[in-house]
N, C-alpha and C positions, 0 to 999 in steps of 0.2 A: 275095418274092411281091409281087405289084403292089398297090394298091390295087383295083383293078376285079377283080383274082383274091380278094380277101379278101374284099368285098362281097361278090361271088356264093356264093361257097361258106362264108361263115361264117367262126368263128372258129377251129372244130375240127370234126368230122365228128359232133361229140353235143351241138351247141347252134349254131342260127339264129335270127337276126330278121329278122322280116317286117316291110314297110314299115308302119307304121299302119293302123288301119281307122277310119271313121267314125264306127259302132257295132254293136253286140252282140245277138242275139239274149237274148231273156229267156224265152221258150218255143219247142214246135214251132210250125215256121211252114209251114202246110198248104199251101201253092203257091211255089216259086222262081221266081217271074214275076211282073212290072209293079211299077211303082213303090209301096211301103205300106212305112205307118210299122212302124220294128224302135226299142225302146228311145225311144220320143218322139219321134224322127229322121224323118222325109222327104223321101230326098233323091230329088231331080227330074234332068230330064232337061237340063236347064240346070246342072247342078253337071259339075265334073271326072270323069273315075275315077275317081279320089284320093280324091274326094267320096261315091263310090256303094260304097265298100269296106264288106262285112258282114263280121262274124262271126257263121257259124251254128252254134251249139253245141251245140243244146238239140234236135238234130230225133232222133224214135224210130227213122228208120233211119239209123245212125252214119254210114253210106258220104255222107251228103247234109252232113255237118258239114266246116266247112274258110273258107278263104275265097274271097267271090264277089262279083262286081260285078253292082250290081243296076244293072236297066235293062227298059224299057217293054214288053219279049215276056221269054221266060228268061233267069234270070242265069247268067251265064257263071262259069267258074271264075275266078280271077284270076291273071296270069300266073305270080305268084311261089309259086301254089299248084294248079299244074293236072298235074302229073306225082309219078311215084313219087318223085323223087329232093326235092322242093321240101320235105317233112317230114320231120323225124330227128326222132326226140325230144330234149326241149329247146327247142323252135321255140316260140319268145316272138313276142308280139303287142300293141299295145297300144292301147287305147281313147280314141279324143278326146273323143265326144261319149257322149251318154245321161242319160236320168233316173236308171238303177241300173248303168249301167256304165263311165263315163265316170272314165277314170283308173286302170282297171281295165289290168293284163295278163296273160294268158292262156300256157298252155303249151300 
């Protein structure tokens, strides 16, 4: 198997990692639109992708949890997590930044 085949699909069919996110939700977050602070964090419209990665975790309807690149109208899903096949369980995540989650990783 290649390397670029292993990367995509993981290690085995019941455990994925997902590239980092920036940070974490810590409640529900009543609008998936424009730039606000998640965890201490603000990231802008001047930051990377890489930069604007959430994890939303904590929202009361589960279907809006996952991850999402925030950005200045609605956040969009992120690529490694916008179809059926991107979550098996097992799918680790892990935190850079935050005041309560940073260093944190997530299933």
């Amino acid at each position: 198997m290649s390397t670029v085949t292993d990367r995509r699909q993981g290690f085995s069919s019941a455990l994925a990692y997902k590239a980092p996110i920036r940070c974490a939700s810590t409640a529900n977050i009543s609008s998936l639109s424009g730039y606000q602070t998640v965890d201490g964090i603000l990231p802008t419209s001047d930051d990377t992708e890489a930069r604007r990665r959430v994890l939303v975790k904590d929202q009361t309807t589960t279907s809006q949890n996952g991850i999402w690149v925030m950005g200045a109208t609605a956040w969009v899903r992120a690529r490694d997590f916008d179809g059926n096949t991107d979550f098996v369980e097992g799918t680790r995540v892990a935190v850079v930044e935050g005041t309560a989650n940073a260093g944190n990783s997530y299933l």
